[in-house]
Every structure is written in C-alpha cells, then in structure tokens.
NUNU-89912 format. One record per residue (C-alpha): residue in one letter; x, y, z. Coordinates in pm, whole numbers, plus 50000, padded with zeros to 5 digits. Layout:
residues N
aXYZ
...
***
This chain:
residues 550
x257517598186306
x255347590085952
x258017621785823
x260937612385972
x260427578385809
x259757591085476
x262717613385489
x264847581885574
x262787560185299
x263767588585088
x267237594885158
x268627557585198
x265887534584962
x267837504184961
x268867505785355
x267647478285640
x267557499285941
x266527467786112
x270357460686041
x272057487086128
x273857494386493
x273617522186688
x276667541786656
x277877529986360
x278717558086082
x275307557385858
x273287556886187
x274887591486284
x274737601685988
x270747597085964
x270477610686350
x272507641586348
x270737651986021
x267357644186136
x268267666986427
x269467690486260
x267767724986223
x266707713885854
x264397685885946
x264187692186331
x262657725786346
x259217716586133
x259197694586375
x259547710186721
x259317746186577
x262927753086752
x265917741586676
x267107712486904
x269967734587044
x267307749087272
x265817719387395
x265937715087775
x265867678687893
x262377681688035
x261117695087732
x262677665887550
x260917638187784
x258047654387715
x258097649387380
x259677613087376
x256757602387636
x253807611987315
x255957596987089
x256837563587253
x253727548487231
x253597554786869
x254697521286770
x252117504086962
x249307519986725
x248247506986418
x249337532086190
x252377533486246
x253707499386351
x253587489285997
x256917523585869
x259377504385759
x261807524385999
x260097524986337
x261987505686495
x265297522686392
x263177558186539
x261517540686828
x265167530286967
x267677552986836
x265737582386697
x264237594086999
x267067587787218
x268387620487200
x265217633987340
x265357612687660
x269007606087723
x270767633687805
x274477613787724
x273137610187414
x271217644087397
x274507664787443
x276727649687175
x273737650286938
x273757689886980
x276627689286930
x276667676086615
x274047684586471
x275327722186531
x278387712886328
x276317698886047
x273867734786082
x277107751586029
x278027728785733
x274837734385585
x275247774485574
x278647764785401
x276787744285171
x274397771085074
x276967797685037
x278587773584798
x275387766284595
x274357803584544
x278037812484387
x277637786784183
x274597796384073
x275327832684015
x278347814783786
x281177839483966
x283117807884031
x286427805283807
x287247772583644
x289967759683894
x287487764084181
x284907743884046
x287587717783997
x288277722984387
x284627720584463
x284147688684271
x286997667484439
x285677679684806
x281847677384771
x281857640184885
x284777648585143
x283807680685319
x279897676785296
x279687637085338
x277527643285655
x274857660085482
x272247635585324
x272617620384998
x270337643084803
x272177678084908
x275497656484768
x274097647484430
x272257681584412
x275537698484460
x277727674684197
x275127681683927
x275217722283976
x278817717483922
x279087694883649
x276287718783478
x278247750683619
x281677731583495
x280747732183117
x279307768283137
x282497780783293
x285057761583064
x282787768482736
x282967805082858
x286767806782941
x287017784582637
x286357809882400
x288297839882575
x290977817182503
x290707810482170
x290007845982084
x293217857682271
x295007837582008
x293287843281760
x295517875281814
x298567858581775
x301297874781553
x302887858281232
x305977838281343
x306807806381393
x306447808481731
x302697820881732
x302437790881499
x303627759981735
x301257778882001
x297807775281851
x298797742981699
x299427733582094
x296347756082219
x293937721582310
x297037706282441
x297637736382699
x294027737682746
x293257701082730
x291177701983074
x288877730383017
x288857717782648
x287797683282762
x284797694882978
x283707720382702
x280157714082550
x280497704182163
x279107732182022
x281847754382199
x284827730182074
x283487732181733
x283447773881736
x286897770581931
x288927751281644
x287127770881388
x288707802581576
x292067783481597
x292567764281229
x291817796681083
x294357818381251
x296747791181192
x295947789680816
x296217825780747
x299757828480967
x300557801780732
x299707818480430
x301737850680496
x304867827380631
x304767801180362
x304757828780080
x307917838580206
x309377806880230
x308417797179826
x310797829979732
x313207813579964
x312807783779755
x313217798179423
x316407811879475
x318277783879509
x320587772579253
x320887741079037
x324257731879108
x325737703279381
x326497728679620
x322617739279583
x321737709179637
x323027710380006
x320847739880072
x318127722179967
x318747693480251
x318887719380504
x316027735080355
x313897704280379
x315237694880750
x314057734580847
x310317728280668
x310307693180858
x310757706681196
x308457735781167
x305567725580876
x305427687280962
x302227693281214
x300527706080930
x300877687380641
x296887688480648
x296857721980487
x297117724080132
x298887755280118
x302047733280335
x301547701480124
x302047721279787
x305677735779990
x306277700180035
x305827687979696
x308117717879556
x310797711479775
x311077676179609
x310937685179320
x313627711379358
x315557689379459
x314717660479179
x315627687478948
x319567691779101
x319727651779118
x319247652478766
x321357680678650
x324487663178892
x323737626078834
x327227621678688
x329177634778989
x326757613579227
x327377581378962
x331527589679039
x330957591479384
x329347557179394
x331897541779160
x334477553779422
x333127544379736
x334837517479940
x332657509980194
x328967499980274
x328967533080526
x329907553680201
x326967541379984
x324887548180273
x325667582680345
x325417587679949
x321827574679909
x320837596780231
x321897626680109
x321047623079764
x318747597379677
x315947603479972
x313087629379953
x312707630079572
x310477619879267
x311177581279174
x312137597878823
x314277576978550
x317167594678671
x316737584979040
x316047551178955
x318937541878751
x321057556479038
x319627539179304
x320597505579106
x323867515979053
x324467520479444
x322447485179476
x324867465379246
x328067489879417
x326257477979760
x326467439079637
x329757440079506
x331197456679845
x329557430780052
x330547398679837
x334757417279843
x333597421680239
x332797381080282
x335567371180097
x338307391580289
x336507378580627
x336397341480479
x340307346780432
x340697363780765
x338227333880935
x340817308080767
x344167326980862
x342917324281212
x341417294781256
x344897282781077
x346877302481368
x344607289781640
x345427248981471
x349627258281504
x348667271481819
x347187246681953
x349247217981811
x352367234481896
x351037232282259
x349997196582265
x353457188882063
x355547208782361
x353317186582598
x354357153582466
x357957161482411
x358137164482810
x356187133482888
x357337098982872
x354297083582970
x352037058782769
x348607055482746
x348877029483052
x345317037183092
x343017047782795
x342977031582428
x342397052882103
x340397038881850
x340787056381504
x338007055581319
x338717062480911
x335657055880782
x331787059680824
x330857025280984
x327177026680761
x329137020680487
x330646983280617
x334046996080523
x335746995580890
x339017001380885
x340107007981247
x343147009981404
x343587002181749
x346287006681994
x346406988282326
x348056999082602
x351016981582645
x353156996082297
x351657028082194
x352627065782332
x350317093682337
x352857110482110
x352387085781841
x348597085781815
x348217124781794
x351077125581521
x349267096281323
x345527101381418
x345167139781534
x346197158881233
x342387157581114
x339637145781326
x336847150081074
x338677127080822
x340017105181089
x337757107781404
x338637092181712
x336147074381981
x336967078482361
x335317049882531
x333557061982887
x333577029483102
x331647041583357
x328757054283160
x329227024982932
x329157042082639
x331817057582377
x332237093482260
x333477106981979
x336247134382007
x335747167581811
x338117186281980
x341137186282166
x343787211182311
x346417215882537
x345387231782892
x348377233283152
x349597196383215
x346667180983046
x345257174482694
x342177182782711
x339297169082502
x335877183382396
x333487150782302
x330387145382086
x328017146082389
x329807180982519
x332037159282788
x334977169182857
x338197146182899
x341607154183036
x344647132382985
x347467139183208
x350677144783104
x352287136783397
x350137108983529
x349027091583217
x345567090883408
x342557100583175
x339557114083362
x336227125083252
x335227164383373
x338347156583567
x336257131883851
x336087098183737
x339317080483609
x339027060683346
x341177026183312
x340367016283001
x338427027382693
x336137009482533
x333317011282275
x329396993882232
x330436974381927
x333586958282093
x331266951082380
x328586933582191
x330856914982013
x333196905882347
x330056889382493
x329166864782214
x332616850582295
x332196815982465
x335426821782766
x333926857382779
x330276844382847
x332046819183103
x333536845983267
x330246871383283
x328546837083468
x331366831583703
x331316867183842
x327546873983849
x327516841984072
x329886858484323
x328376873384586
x331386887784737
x333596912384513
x336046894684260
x339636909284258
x340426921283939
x336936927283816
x335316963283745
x331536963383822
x329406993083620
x328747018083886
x324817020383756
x324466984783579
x326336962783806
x327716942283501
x331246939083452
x333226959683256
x337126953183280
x339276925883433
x343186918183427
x344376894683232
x345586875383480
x341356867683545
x340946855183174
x343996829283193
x342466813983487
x339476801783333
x340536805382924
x343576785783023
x346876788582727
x344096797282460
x342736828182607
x341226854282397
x343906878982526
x346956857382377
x346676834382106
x342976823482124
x342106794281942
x338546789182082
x335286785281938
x335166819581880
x337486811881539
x334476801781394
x332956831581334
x335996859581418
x338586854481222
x341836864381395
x343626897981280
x340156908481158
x338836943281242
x336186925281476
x339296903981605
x340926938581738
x337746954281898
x337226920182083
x340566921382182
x340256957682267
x337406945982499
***
C-alpha cells in the first residue's frame, strides 16, 4: 500500500484521488498500470494474470485492515487503494476486465521498450522519429506519465542527432554539385528543401552546413560569372547593342538576383550598368529624336523603360530624363485641352439634346401651368437687388417660361415651391423624360410636370397645386385680411372648403380666391387691394408680387 501510494504520489503530484470516480479514465489508467506486471509483480512476485480468485481474497483480507492502522491512515491515497485499488483482488467482475487490461498495457509496454532501445542504438531514420513523436501521447497514453515524458525526451535528443547527422550527408552531396545554373538555384534552395531536418538541427551543425553550401555556391559562381564578363565585353556600343544589353540584364536578374550578397555578382551588376551608361551616352541624340517625336504619354513611357532605367545618374542621363519630363508635361497639358474641348462639345450636344426634347414637348401641349408658379430668380437675394419675375397661373404657358427663364439656370435660377413640405427648391436641372419635364432640385428632389395633365408632382406622389416660396409666406402673413383669414380657419373645427391644411403643420397653405373675397370684401389682396397692407407694400413692388404669389 505505502508503494503503491508513492508510485501514485509520484506519477500524478497534483491529483485528489479523494475526487476522482471509479471508472472514470485517470482511475483506469492508475489501476490497470498498478496491475500491471511492472508494478504488480514486486508486489505479489507473479504477474496478476495468474492470480486465482482465492488467492486474491487472500491477499485483499491482510490488506483491508490496513487503513485502520496508524501508519497508514494518514497516505494521502488510501482511500482511493482501500476502495478501488484492491477491488480487483476481491471482485471477480472487476478482477477479469482488470486482466484484461492490464495484459494489453504488458503488451504495450514490450512495444514501448522495443521502441526505446532503437532509439537508443540511433538506427531510426529521420521520418520515423517524426512518426514516433506525433504517436507517443496517442499509442502509449495508458502507460504512466513518466514512461511518456521519458520517451518524448529520447526523441527530441535522438531527433537532433539524426537530422544533424543526415544534415551533413546532405550538404556534402551538394557540395558535389556541377557548375550550371541549375546546380546553382539548388543549393541556394538546399535549407528550403530541407527546412524540417534543417530546423531541428543543433547550431553547431547549421553553422558547418552553410559553410559547406555558401562555398560551393561561391566557387560555381566564380567559374560561371567569368564566363558571363567575356559575354559582356563583347557587346557593341551601338543602339542595336544596346538591346542586347536589356536582355542581358533581364537574363542576370532572373538567375544572379538571389545573390547579390556576393561580391563577385555585385561587381557583374555594376558592369552591366555601366555598359549600358556607356551606349546611352554614345546614342543620346537618337533617344533625344525619339522623345521629340513621341505623341503619346505611353511613348515616353516605353522610352524611359528601355533606355533611361538601370544606369548611372550621369550628366547625360540626366539631361535626358528632363527632356522626356518637359515632353511628358507638354503631352498632358495638349491631352487636357483636347478633353476640355471634347467635355464642352458634349456637354453642348447633350444641352441641344435636351432642349430640343423639352421644345418637341411643349409644341404638343396646350396646357398652362394651371397648377405650379415659376419664380425666376435673376439675382443673388444677399445682395437686396431682387428682381423677380413671377408668373401666376392664370396667363402664362409652360412654353413661355422655359423660352424666357430656361436658357441658363445658373444666371437665371428658378425656385419650385414644395407646398407640402413647406419649403421651396431651387431647380438645377431639368429634362425631358417621356410625357413629362422632369426636374432635378437643390435638395436632390425630383419634380415632374406633365405635359398632358399640367399636374406637377414631386418624385411623382404628391401633386402639387400651387408653388410657393418662405419669403412670400412670411411676408403673406403680416398682411392684416391674411392674418384674419389664418384666425378664421384655425377656429374651425370642422374642415373649411377651399382651404389646404399642411399635411405635418396643420397650418394653412392655399385657398381659392373665392375664400379671400368673402372676408377681404372688393379690396382683397388678390384684386385691387387697398388695405392697410399699402402702408408698408407698395403695390407693383417685388414684395407686392410674392404676396400676391402667396
């Protein structure tokens, strides 16, 4: 019991076996093990295979009474081993599935120890090991927590011999490597390929491994770049040279750029450039022509790619590259100004257009504006300069207002009055759609006056019956008959026949004429008004119209 307990204490230092159920998986786990032939036999001197269930009792009946005793009832795991642990001794449903499995683990352990000693006579290859690793904790999970760890750290410590040694036989394979191209892109991929067994290599072995490689790779280069500088040499100083010497560079690019570390490539690099420098200089005048002569900004660029990239920043170079910068600027300022005139042809054609539509529109309508007002506004009303024309809609035809009033709406822009949302809107926009006119306002709202109808609606739901702006409003309400009127219909609780109520507000908005006469009388504001309000709006007065208007 005292070894069984220190095995447990041992194995699991942080469990509470006061805690844990019988059955559960760490509870097996501790019981098949313990009966296992590794920590059963010192024990019984036999392995528990060959117990008989008599012998068993016998054995459970000394032990029983252990917990009783002094020296023992204070193991931190007694109870666990008075309970469950002996179990199997008594209980022969227990006793039979315990044999069971603690064969299986005696058979896992033999696995275990094959698996230890070939790792330990190091005749495992690298990819096993690998294997070995990622099962340990899978295939040997029963076996106690020591024989786990004990078997990761033989193959982590096996792991770095194997891949140091297969490191190396490796490396000196290519350190064989013939001189090509080829052999070259290989070693300079070698801890790519090998990036696994290179990762898990010791230092010391990476160090000797890219000695072996960098110095293969430097003395292929040597023998291949030598060749390449007679290459070099023999190319002429003429423009057609010059073309070999872009392919040239675009070949020593593709198969030299991984190792611009090495001097012996660097120095390539540098003669290249100055090869070509060299040509630049001895041609500038038929690269100057060419840039005199090109059209186009795809011209310049094709010249400054060719020519002008992958050389010294020499005098030569220089003054070319500002040539093709002030060719560059003077392409793109001809470029704006033939898309300015092409911008202004269309937008001209898109005016006719359009015009010519609303004008065909209006020659087929005989309709009036029997229910929407134009108010043409010529001047900015900051200024205290208004000069606005309105037109009621008794006299004036749509026609008539676009041919006086529509010909420029930035010089003469024209407010759209939105009775229901009280408010007026300024039109920036207009054009003929089907049967309708259709106008884009300040506020993005669309309008659409029908042709056919004469009826103006806004985003073609709400018809409007009469347009109206927030000045002509104000100025409507500081009339005395108007103010009469506004009390007379608030006091009606009932709806007054000819009167408009704001959908939101609730205030008035419109009313016939017919309304006014009855409580203005002759002198309404509608015919000839000769009320108080002559006191302080003088009739035919800008003011005059827009209270009018209202």
């Amino acid at each position: 019991m005292e070894e069984w307990n220190a095995i447990i204490e041992k194995e699991f230092p942080d469990l509470n076996t006061s805690r844990v159920r019988s059955g559960s998986q760490i509870s097996n786990r501790i019981l098949y093990n313990l009966y296992s032939d590794k920590y059963f036999v010192p024990f019984a001197n036999r392995s528990f295979g060959k117990f008989n269930l008599t012998l068993g009792t016998s054995k459970w009946k000394k032990l029983r009474n252990c917990r009783s005793k002094k020296k023992y009832e204070s193991l931190e795991h007694i109870g666990w081993l008075h309970h469950f642990g002996l179990e199997p001794l008594w209980n022969q449903r227990v006793t039979e599935r315990v044999k069971t499995k603690s064969a299986d683990l005696n058979k896992l352990r033999i696995e275990y120890s094959d698996l230890v000693h070939k790792l330990k006579l190091g005749s495992a290859s690298f990819d096993d090991i690998i294997k070995y690793e990622s099962s340990a904790k899978t295939k040997f999970g029963m076996l106690m927590p020591s024989e786990i760890e004990y078997l990761l750290n033989l193959i982590i410590e096996q792991k770095t011999i194997v891949a140091d040694r297969t490191l190396l036989s490796k490396a000196n394979e290519y350190a064989l490597k013939d001189v090509s191209a080829t052999s070259l892109q290989q070693l300079y991929n070698f801890r790519t390929s090998y990036s696994m067994i290179y990762n898990r290599s010791s230092n010391m072995t990476k160090e000797n491994v890219n000695k072996i490689i960098n110095e293969r790779i430097g003395s292929i280069l040597t023998s291949i770049i030598t060749q390449e500088r007679i290459v070099l040499k023999q190319i002429g100083m003429d423009e057609g040279s010059f073309d070999k010497t872009a392919s040239f560079y675009n070949d020593f690019q593709k198969s030299y750029s991984n190792f611009l570390n090495y001097p012996i490539v660097k120095e390539l690099q540098k003669e290249i450039i100055n090869r070509r420098t060299a040509i630049v200089s001895n041609i500038h005048p038929y690269i100057s022509n060419r840039i005199n002569q090109s059209t186009t900004l795809n011209e310049l660029d094709k010249i400054e790619l060719h020519y002008l990239k992958h050389v010294n920043q020499d005098n030569t170079i220089i003054s070319l590259k500002k040539q093709l910068e002030s060719k560059e600027a003077s392409i793109k300022e001809e470029e704006r100004k033939i898309a300015l005139s092409l911008k202004k042809e269309e937008e001209e054609k898109n005016r006719i257009r359009k015009n010519n539509a609303v004008k065909r529109l209006l020659a087929n309508s005989q309709k009036t504006i029997s229910q929407i007002d134009f108010m043409a506004i010529k001047n900015d009303l900051r200024n205290n300069t208004n000069k606005i024309a309105y037109y009621s809609d008794r006299d004036i035809d749509v026609n008539r207002v676009f041919q006086e009033y529509l010909k420029n709406l930035k010089l003469n822009p024209i407010y759209i009055g939105d009775k229901l949302r009280d408010n007026s809107l300024k039109i920036i926009e207009y054009e003929a759609v089907n049967n309708n006119i259709k106008f884009r306002t300040s506020q993005g709202i669309d309008c659409y006056w029908d042709s056919t109808s004469g009826v103006v609606t806004f985003n073609k739901k709400n018809v409007v019956d009469k347009v109206v702006n927030s000045t002509a409003w104000s100025i409507a309400q500081r009339c005395t008959s108007v103010k009469k009127i506004l009390e007379e219909v608030k006091s009606f609780k009932f709806k007054v026949v000819g009167v408009k109520l704001h959908e939101e507000l609730g205030i008035p908005i419109s009313w016939d004429t017919r309304l006014v006469e009855e409580i203005c009388g002759q002198n309404a504001i509608y015919s000839d008004c000769r009320t108080p309000c002559n006191t302080w709006l003088r009739k035919g007065s800008d003011n005059f119209f827009l209270a009018v208007g209202k």
